[in-house]
N, C-alpha and C positions, 0 to 999 in steps of 0.2 A: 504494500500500500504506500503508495506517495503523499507523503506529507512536504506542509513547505514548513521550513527552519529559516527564520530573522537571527541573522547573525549580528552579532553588537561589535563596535568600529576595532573596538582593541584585536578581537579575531579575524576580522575582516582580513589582514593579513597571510592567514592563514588558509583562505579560500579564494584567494588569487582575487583579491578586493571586491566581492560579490556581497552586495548583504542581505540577498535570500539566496537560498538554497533548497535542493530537493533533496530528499532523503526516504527510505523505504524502510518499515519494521513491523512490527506488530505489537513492540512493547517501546519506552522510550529509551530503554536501554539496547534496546536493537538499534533502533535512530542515529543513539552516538553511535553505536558501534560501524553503523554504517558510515557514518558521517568522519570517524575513523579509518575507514578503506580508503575515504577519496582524497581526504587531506590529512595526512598524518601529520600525530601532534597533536589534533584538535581534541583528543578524549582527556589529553595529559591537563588542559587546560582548563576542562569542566569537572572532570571526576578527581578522586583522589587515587592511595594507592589500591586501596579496598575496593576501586569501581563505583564508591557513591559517589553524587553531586556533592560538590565542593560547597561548603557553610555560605560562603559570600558570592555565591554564584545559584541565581532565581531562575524556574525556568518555568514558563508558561503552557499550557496547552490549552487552545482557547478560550485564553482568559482566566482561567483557572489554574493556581499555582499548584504542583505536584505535590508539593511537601504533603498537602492537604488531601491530597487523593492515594495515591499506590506508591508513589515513589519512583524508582524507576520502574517498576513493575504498571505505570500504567498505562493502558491499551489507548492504541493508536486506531484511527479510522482514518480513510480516503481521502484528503481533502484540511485535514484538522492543520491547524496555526500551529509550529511551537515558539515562542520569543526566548531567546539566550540574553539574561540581563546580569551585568555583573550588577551586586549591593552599593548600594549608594547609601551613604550617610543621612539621613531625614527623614525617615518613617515612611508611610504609605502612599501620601500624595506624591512626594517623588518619585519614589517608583511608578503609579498609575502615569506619571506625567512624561516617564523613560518609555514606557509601553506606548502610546500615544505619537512621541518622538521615534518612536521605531516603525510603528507602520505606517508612519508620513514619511518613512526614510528618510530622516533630518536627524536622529540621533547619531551626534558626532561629538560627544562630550569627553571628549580623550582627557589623560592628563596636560596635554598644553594648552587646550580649550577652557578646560577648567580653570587654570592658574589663571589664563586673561581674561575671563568673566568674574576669577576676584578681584584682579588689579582694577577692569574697571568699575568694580562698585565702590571698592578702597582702595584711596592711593596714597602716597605720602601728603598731598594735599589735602587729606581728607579728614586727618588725625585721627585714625580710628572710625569715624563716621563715614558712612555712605555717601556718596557724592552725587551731589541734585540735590539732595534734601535741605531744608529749611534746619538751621539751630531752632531749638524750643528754644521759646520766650519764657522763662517763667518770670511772675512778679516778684517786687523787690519786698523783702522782707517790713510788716510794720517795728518800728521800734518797740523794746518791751516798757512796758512801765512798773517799777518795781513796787508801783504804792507809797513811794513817799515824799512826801510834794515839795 
């Protein structure tokens, strides 16, 4: 059964800079494994040495994160999405938002992308703050009065 695999930019490399892919199994561990025959390297990147997916590495089948279903053990059908997402720092909307940047094929958030989306938010100009942003105004404190006249 052919499934399509969203490959994320950092692998891309690895599949001769494709970032879909076709892959056949019946389980998702057949997937890598196949996905293993045609670009070797690629399973050393997803799995560990035990053959599970790697802690910081998410993997989708449509839409639905594995962990939560079989593991690698879950059944593939004809046609089904898988997304290869490494962990990103932020919780869930990031992630929903890497998913999203993946099948608009615009996820390119590599580590040098990264670094110059911090620089531009914070630069040495910025002391620490965001750049664009307004200083808060707060008001000026009233004097105290200590009660004695």
């Amino acid at each position: 059964m052919a499934v399509k695999v969203r490959i994320p930019t950092p692998l891309q490399k690895l599949t001769n800079n494709e970032a879909e892919v076709q892959a056949d199994g019946a389980t998702l561990k057949d997937v890598i494994d196949n996905l293993e025959k045609k670009y070797p390297g690629f399973k050393d990147r997803i799995c560990d040495e035990t053959g599970k997916i790697r802690r910081f590495v998410n993997i989708y089948v449509n839409e639905e994160d594995v962990r939560f279903q079989k593991g690698e053990a879950t059944p593939m059908k004809a046609g089904d999405d898988v997304s290869i997402i490494p962990a990103i720092a932020g919780g869930r909307a990031i992630i929903k938002r890497a998913i999203g940047r993946l099948r608009a094929g615009s996820y390119r958030l590599g580590p040098v992308r990264q670094a110059d989306s911090i620089r531009r938010r914070t630069g040495p100009e910025a002391n620490g703050r965001e750049v664009g942003r307004r200083p808060v105004r707060r008001p000026a404190r009233p004097e105290r009065r200590t009660g004695r006249s």
